[in-house]
N, C-alpha and C positions, 0 to 999 in steps of 0.2 A: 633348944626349940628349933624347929626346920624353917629354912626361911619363905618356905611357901605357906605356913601358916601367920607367918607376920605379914605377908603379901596380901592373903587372900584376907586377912582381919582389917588391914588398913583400907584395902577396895571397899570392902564391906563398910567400912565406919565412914568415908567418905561421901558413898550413894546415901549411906544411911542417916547421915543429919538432912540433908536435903528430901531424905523422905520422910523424916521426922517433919520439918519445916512444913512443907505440901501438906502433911497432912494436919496442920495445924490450920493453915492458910485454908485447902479446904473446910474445916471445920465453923471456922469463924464467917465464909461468904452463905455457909447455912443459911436457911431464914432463922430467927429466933434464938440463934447460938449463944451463947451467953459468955464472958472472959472464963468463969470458972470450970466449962463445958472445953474449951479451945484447949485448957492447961491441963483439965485431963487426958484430952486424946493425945495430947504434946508426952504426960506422963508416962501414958501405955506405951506409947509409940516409940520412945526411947528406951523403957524399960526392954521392951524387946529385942531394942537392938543390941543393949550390953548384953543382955541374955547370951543371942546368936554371938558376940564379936567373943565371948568368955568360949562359951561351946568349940567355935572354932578355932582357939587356941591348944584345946586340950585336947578335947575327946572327937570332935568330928572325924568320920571318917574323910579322907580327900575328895573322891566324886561327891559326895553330900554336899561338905563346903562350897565348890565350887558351882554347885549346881545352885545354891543357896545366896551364894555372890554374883549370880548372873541372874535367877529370878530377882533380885534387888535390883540390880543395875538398870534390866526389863523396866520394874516397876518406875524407877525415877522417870525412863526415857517417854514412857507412856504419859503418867502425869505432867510432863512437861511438856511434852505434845499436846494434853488435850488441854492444858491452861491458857 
């Protein structure tokens, strides 16, 4: 395995519990959000990220990946910004 794929998988997993997290935390300062409502966006929201962190071991092309790990990266810095 190339070690820029175990790079760009551990950026990615990194940004990505913290936007798993956000996006939880968003979910729940909703009005009306409910515990069972939080843990499914918590669900999606991780499920996608093993998704990308699987993809980008194997098959992604390199610019995808990386472009994929810096729209994520983006995403954290924004929501942390605007919390």
């Amino acid at each position: 395995m190339e070690s820029w794929r175990v790079i760009a998988t551990v950026l990615l997993a990194a940004a990505g519990i913290v936007l798993v997290l956000l996006t939880m935390a968003k979910t729940r300062d909703r009005r009306g959000a409910t515990g069972g409502q939080v843990a499914i966006n918590g669900a999606i929201a991780f499920t996608v990220l093993v998704v990308l962190a699987v993809l980008t071991l194997t098959t992604l092309a390199p610019t995808v990946v990386w472009i994929v790990v810096g729209v994520v990266v983006l995403a954290v810095g924004v929501m942390m910004l605007a919390s």
